[in-house]
C-alpha positions in Angstrom: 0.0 0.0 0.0 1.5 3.3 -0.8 0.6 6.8 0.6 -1.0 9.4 -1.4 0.0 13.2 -1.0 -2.2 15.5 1.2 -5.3 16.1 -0.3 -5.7 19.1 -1.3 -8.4 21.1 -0.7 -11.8 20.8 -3.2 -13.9 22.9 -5.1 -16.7 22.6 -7.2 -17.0 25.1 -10.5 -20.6 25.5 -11.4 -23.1 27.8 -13.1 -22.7 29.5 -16.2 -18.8 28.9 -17.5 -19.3 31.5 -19.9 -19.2 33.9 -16.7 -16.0 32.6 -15.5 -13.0 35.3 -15.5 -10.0 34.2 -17.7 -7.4 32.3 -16.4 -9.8 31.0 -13.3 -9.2 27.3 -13.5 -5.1 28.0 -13.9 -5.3 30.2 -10.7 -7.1 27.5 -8.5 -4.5 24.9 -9.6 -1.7 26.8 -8.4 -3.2 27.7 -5.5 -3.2 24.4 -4.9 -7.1 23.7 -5.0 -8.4 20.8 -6.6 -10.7 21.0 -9.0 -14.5 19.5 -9.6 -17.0 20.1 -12.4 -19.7 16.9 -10.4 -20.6 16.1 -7.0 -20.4 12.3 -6.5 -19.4 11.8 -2.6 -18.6 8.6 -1.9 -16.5 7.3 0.8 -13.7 6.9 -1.6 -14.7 10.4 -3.2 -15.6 13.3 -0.5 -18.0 16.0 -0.9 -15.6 19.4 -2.1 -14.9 21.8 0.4 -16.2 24.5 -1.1 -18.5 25.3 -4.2 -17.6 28.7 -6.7 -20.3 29.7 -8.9 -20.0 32.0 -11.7 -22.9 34.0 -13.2 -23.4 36.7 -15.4 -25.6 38.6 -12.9 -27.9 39.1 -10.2 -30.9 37.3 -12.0 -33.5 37.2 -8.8 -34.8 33.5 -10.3 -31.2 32.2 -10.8 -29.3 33.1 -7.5 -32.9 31.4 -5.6 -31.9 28.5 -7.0 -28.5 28.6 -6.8 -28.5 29.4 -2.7 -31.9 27.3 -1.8 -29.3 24.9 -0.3 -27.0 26.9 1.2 -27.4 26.5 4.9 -26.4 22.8 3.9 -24.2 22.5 1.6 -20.0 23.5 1.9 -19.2 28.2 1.3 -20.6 28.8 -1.5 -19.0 32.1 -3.2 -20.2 33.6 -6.3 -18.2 35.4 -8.7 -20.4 37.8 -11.2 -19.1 38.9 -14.4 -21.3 41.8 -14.0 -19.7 45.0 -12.4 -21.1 46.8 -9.1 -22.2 46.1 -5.9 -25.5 45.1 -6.1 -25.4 41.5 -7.6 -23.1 40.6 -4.5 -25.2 42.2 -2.4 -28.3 40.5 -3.2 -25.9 37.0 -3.1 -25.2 37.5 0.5 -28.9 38.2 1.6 -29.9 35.1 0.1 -27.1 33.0 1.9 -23.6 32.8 -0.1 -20.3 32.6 2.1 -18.7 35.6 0.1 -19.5 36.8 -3.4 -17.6 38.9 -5.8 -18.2 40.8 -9.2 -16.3 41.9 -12.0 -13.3 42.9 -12.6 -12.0 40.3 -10.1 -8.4 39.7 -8.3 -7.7 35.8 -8.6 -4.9 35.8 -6.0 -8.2 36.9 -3.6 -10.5 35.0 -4.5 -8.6 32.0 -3.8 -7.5 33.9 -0.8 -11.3 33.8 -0.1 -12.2 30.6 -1.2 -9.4 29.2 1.1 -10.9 31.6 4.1 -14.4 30.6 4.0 -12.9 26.4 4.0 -11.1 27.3 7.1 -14.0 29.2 9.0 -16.2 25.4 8.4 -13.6 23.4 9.3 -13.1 25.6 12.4 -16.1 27.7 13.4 -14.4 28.4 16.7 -11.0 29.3 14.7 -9.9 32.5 17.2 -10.1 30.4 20.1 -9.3 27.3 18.8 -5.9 28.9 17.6 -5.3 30.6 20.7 -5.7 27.6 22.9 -3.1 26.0 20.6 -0.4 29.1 20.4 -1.0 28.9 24.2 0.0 25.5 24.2 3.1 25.8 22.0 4.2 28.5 24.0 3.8 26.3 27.3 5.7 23.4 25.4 8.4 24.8 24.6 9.3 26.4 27.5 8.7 23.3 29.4 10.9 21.5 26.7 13.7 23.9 26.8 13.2 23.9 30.7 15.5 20.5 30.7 13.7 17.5 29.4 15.6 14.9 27.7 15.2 13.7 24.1 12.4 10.8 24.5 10.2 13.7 26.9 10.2 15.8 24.2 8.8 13.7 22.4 6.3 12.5 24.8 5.1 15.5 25.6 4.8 16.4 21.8 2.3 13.3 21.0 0.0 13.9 24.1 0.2 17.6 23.6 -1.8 17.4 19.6 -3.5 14.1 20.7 -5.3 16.6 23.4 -5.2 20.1 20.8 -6.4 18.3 17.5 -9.2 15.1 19.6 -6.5 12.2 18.3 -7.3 8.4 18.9 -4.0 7.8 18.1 -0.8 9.5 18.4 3.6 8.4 17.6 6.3 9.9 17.3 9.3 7.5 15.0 12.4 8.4 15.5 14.3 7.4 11.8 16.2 9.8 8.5 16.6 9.4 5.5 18.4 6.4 3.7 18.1 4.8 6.9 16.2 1.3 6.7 14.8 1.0 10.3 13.0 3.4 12.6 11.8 3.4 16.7 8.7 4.2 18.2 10.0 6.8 20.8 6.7 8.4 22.2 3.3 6.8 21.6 -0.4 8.7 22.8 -2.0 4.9 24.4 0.9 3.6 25.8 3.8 6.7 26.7 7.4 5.8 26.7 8.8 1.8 26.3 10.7 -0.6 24.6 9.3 -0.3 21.4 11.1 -2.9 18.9 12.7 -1.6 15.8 10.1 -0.7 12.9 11.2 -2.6 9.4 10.2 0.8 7.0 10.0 -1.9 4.3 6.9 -2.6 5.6 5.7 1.0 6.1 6.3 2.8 2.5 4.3 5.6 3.4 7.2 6.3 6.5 9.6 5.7 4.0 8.5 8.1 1.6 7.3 10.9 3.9 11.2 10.5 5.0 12.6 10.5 1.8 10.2 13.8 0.3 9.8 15.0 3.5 6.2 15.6 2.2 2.7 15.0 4.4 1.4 11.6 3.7 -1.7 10.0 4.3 -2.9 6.4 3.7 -5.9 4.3 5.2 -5.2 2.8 8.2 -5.9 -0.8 8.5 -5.7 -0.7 12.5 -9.4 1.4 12.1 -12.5 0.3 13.6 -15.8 -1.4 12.4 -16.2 1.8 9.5 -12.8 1.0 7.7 -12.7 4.3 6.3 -10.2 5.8 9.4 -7.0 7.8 8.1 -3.2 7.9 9.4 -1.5 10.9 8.5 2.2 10.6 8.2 4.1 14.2 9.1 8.4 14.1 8.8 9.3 16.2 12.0 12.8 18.4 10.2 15.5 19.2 13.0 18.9 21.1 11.9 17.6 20.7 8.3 17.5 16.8 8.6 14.1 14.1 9.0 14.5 13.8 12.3 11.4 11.3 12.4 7.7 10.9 11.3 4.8 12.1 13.1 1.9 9.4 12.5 -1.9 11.0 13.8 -5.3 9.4 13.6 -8.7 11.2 14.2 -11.8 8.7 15.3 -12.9 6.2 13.0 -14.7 7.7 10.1 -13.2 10.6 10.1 -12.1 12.1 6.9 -8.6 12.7 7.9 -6.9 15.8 9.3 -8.3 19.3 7.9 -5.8 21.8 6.2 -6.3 24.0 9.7 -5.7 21.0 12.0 -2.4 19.8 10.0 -1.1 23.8 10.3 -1.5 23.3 13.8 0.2 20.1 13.9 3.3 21.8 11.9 3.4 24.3 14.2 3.6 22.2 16.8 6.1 19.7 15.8 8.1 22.7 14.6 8.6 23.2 18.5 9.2 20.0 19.5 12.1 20.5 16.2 13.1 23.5 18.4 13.3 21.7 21.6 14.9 18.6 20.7 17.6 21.0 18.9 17.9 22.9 22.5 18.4 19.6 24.2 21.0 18.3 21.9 22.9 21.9 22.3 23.0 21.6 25.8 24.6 17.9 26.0 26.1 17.3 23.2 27.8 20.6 22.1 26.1 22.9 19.3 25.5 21.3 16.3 24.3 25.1 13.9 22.3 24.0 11.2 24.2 24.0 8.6 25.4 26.8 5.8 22.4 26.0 3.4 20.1 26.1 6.1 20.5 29.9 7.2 20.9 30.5 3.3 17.8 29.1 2.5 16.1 30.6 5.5 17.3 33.8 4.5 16.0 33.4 1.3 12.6 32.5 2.7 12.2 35.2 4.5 13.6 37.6 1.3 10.6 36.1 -0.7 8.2 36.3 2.3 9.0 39.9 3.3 8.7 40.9 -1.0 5.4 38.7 -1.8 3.8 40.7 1.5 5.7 43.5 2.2 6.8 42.6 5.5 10.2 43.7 7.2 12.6 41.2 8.9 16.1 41.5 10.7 19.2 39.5 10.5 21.2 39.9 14.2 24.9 38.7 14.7 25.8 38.3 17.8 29.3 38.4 19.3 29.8 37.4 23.3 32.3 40.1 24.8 35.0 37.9 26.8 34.0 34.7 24.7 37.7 34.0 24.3 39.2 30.9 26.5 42.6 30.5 27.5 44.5 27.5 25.4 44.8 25.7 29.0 41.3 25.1 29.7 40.9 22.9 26.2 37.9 22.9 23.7 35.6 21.8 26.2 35.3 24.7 27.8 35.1 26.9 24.5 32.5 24.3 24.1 30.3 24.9 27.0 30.4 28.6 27.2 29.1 28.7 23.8 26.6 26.0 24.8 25.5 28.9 28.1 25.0 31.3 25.5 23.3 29.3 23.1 20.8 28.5 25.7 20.6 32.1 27.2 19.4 33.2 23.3 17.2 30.4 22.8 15.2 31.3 25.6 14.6 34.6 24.5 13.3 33.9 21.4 9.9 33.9 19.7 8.5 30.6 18.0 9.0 32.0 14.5 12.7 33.4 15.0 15.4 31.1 13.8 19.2 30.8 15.5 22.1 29.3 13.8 26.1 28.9 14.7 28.1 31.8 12.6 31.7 31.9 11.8 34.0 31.8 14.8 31.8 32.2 18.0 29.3 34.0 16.4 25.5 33.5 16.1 23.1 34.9 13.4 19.6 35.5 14.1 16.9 35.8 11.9 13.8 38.1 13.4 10.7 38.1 11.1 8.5 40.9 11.0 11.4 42.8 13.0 12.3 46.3 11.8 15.8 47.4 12.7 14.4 49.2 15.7 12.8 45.7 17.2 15.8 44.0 16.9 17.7 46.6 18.6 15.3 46.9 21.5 15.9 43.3 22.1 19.1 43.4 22.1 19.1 45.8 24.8 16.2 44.5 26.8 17.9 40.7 26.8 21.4 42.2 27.2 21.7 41.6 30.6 20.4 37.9 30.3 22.8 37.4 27.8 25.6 39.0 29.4 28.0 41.3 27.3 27.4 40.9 23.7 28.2 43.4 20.2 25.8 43.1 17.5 25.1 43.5 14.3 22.3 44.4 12.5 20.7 44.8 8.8 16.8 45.4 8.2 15.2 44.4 5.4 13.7 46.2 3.0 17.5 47.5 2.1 18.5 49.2 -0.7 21.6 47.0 -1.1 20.1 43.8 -0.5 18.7 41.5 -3.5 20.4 38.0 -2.0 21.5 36.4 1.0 25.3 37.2 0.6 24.1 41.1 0.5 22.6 40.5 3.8 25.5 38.8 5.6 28.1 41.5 4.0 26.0 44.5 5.6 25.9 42.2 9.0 29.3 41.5 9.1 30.2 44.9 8.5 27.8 46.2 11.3 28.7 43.7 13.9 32.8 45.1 13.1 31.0 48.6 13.9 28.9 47.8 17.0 32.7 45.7 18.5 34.4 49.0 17.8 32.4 50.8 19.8 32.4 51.6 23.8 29.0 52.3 24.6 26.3 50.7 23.0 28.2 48.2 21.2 25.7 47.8 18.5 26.4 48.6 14.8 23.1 48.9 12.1 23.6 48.8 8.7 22.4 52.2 7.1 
């Protein structure tokens, strides 16, 4: 049996396709919707998640009949090729989710399409996503707070079987290439001697590993309905599969919604975090490695240009980081490791450390302007004991790549350790 990718969410084109704006079905598809021109729901073929009619207007006959249903049926939105408010108007008395007219913006209505899927799947979203950021927070700090390896991971499984109502919950510890893997953490049965997992066995671990891509695949431990399903999630650590993340809702459940497996994400994301802090404290700091606070930076470059958001990029340097020769590597080792720790703990869910050249660390702040970063310098100072920074905000002038951004830094950070006061250079 092998696992199919993540389904992706489903909507239905109706009405008049003569009303549909050019370029529609090319705009769902790479928004990553899949399309549907018939309802057939089956238990092999779901109803679609959402339904997007098109219509030349506000005819008063055809908009009854379109919406007669529409209390049960998936968000309807209807897109007029008719200009003005009115026809949309008239659509939302009568019951639509949203409604648009002419001339429309693709990149929203997908935007809207993919907003009115997530309000069903979570009418209670605010609070539902609060509870969970709550949670993240308090698992991360408890993770950071000194748990070892296999707690993290303990605490990670019963943490989303509780958030996200699982029946069945496991973390596997494998990586790619290798041929066996370990259950480490498991929601029924906690921590044990779990025997070694033959991945032959399990293509769907295998391949989540190998793609690091979110699986899912029937499961064939379900109840009396048969139609249960096991989402497979790779859990990345220092830009390596650390392990698979395999969830189960109650039987007859369609799987994991698009919301719930965001959540899940985040939340593995911190476990990630944590099992990264618990490795830096025992077993020395392992920075991800070049590529990894490349590629972040260029995440963040496209992130900040798609939505005009700002983000920082901080080097750090430790004043008095220097260790006499007599006292060996270890100890170059561990002071590093207390400042390592000292950052971490400071840090938001969304910020990312890495290990720079020499004893340096680079931090990436998103949405942190040049101001933020510098305020946080200052206010974790003294938790941090003496450090010089650099720092370089984007938007810059000067910055079209990574390698622009870590010339400015470096050049800021040889500003801010040439100072005697602040001890903080920005690049202008």
């Amino acid at each position: 049996m092998t696992g199919a990718a993540l389904p992706r969410p489903r909507v239905l084109l109706d009405g008049d396709a003569s009303a549909r704006p050019d370029g529609l079905e090319r705009a769902l598809t790479r928004a990553g919707f899949h399309i549907l021109t018939a309802i057939a729901p089956t238990p092999h073929q779901p109803p679609p998640d959402a339904l997007l009619t098109t219509l030349p207007d506000a005819d008063p006959d055809a908009l009854r009949q379109v919406l007669a249903h529409a209390a049960e049926e998936p968000p309807r939105v209807v897109v007029f090729a008719a200009e003005g408010p009115d026809a949309p108007t008239a659509a939302l008395a009568l019951g639509a989710a949203d409604a648009l007219a002419a001339p429309v913006h693709l990149p929203e209505l997908c935007a809207r399409l993919l907003a009115r899927i997530r309000d069903r799947q979570l009418p209670a979203g605010t609070l539902y996503e609060a509870r969970v950021r709550e949670t993240l927070r308090d698992f991360i700090q408890q993770a950071r707070a000194g748990l070892q390896p296999d707690e993290v991971a303990l605490a990670l499984v019963r943490r989303l079987g509780r958030a996200l109502s699982l029946t069945h919950c496991s973390f596997v510890v494998t990586r790619s290439g290798e041929d066996e893997g370990r259950v480490v953490a498991d929601l029924a049965d906690g921590r044990g001697e779990h025997a070694p997992l033959d991945l032959g066995r399990y293509p769907e671990i295998a391949e989540a590993v190998r793609s690091r891509r979110t699986l899912t695949m029937p499961d064939t431990h379900a109840g009396p309905s048969g139609h249960a399903v096991m989402t497979v999630m790779p859990v990345v650590v220092d830009d390596e599969v650390a392990g698979v993340l395999l969830m189960r809702g109650p039987d007859a459940a369609p799987g994991l919604s698009a919301a719930q497996l965001g959540l899940a994400a985040s939340l593995a994301e911190a476990a990630a975090r944590a099992l990264d802090g618990v490795r830096a404290a025992t077993d020395g700091l392992r920075p991800p490695p070049p590529a990894a606070l490349d590629r972040r930076l260029q995440e963040e470059l496209e992130r900040s240009r798609r939505y005009s958001l700002s983000f920082s990029l901080v080097l750090l340097h430790q004043d008095g980081a220097t260790v006499p020769d007599e006292a060996g590597p270890e100890a170059e080792i561990r002071q590093r490791h207390e400042l390592v720790g000292r950052v971490r703990r400071e840090l938001r869910l969304p910020d990312f450390v890495a290990g720079y050249a020499g004893d340096e660390l680079a931090l990436v702040l998103p949405e942190t302007d040049a101001d933020g970063a510098r305020r946080w310098i200052v206010r974790t100072r003294e938790r941090l004991g003496g450090v010089a920074a650099g720092i370089v905000a984007y938007p810059h002038p000067a910055v079209t790549v990574p390698d622009d951004l870590l010339a400015l830094v470096e050049a800021a950070l040889r500003r801010g350790r040439a100072q005697t006061g602040e001890r903080i250079g920005v690049a202008e």
